[in-house]
C-alpha positions in Angstrom: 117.3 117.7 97.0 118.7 116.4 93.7 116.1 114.8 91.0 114.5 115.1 87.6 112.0 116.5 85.8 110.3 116.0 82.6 108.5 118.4 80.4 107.1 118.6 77.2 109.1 119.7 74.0 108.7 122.9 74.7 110.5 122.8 78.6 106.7 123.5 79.8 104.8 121.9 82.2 101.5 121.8 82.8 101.4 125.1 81.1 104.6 126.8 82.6 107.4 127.7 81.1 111.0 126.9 82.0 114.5 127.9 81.4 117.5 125.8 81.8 119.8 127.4 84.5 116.8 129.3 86.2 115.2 128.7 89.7 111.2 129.2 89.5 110.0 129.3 93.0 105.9 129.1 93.7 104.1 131.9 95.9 101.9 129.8 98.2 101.7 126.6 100.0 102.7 123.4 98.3 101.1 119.8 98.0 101.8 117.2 96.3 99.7 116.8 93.1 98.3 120.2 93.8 100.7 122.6 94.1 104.3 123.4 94.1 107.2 122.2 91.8 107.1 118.6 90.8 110.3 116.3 90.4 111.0 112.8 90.7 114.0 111.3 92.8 114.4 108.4 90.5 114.8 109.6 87.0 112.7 106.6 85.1 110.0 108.0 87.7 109.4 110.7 84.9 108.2 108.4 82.3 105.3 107.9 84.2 104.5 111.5 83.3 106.6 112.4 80.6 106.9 110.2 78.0 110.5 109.7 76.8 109.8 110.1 73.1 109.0 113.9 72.5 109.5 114.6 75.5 112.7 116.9 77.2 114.2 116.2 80.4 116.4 117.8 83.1 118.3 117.5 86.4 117.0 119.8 89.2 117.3 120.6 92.8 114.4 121.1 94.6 114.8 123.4 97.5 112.1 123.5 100.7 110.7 119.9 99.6 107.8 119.0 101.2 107.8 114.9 103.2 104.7 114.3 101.2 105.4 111.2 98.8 103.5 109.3 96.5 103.7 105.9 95.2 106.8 106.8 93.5 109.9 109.4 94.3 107.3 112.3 93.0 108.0 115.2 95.4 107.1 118.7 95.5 109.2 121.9 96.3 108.4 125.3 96.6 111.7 126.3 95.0 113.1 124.4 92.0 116.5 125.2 89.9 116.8 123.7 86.3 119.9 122.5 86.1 120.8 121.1 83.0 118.6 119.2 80.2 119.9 116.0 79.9 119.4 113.4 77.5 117.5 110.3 77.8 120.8 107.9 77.7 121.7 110.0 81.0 118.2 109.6 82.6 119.1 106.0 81.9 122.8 106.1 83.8 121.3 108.2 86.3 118.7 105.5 87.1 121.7 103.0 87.5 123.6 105.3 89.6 120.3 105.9 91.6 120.1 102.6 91.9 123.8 101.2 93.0 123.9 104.4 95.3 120.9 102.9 97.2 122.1 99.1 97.2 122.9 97.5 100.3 126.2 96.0 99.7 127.2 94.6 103.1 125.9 91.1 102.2 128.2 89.5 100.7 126.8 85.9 101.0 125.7 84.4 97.1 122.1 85.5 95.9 122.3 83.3 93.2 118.6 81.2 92.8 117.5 78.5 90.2 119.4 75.4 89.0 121.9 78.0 87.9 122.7 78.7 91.6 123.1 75.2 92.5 126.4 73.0 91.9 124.4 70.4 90.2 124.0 68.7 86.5 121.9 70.7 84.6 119.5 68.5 82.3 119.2 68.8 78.9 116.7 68.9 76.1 116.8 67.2 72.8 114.6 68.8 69.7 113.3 66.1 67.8 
């Protein structure tokens, strides 16, 4: 399964050490928030644990992921490949791809709401 990961400057987290290109894999049952390899599906998910100043981030594929979520994409894997650091304006177009990937575009009916959506004389305000 395809996602992110933040860590701090030094590509550790919560104490462990990681290497770009490398798959760690954790000896033991996994649970979320517990155990295991953390990641996120969504990549702004990370900023709720990284933050994106000083902080590194990467694209990873978790492997045996457990069907434990959270209130965000945070998962947990037993087996988790870095795959590439990746800088924050691709965590951004990631989030947008992420995002558009997931839309539901069979409606093609307008969406539009406020006076803006209406075909109607807008008033207007004079400053005095």
């Amino acid at each position: 399964m395809k996602g992110y990961k933040g860590f701090d400057e030094n590509l550790k987290c919560n104490g462990f050490q990681f290497e770009v290109g490398k798959t760690v894999e954790h000896l033991g049952e996994i649970k979320l928030c517990h155990s295991g390899f953390h990641f996120c599906e969504h990549p702004l998910d990370t900023f709720g644990y990284y933050p994106p100043a000083g902080s590194r981030f990467a694209e990873v594929e978790g492997e045996n992921v457990s069907d434990e979520k959270s209130g965000d994409t945070k998962r947990v894997a037993k087996r988790l490949l870095i795959r590439a650091e990746i800088s924050f304006r691709a965590m951004v177009e990631a989030a947008v791809k992420f995002t558009f990937d997931r839309a539901d575009w069979s409606k093609k009916e307008s969406q539009a709401t406020g006076v803006q959506g209406l075909d109607v004389p807008v008033p207007r305000l004079e400053l005095r």
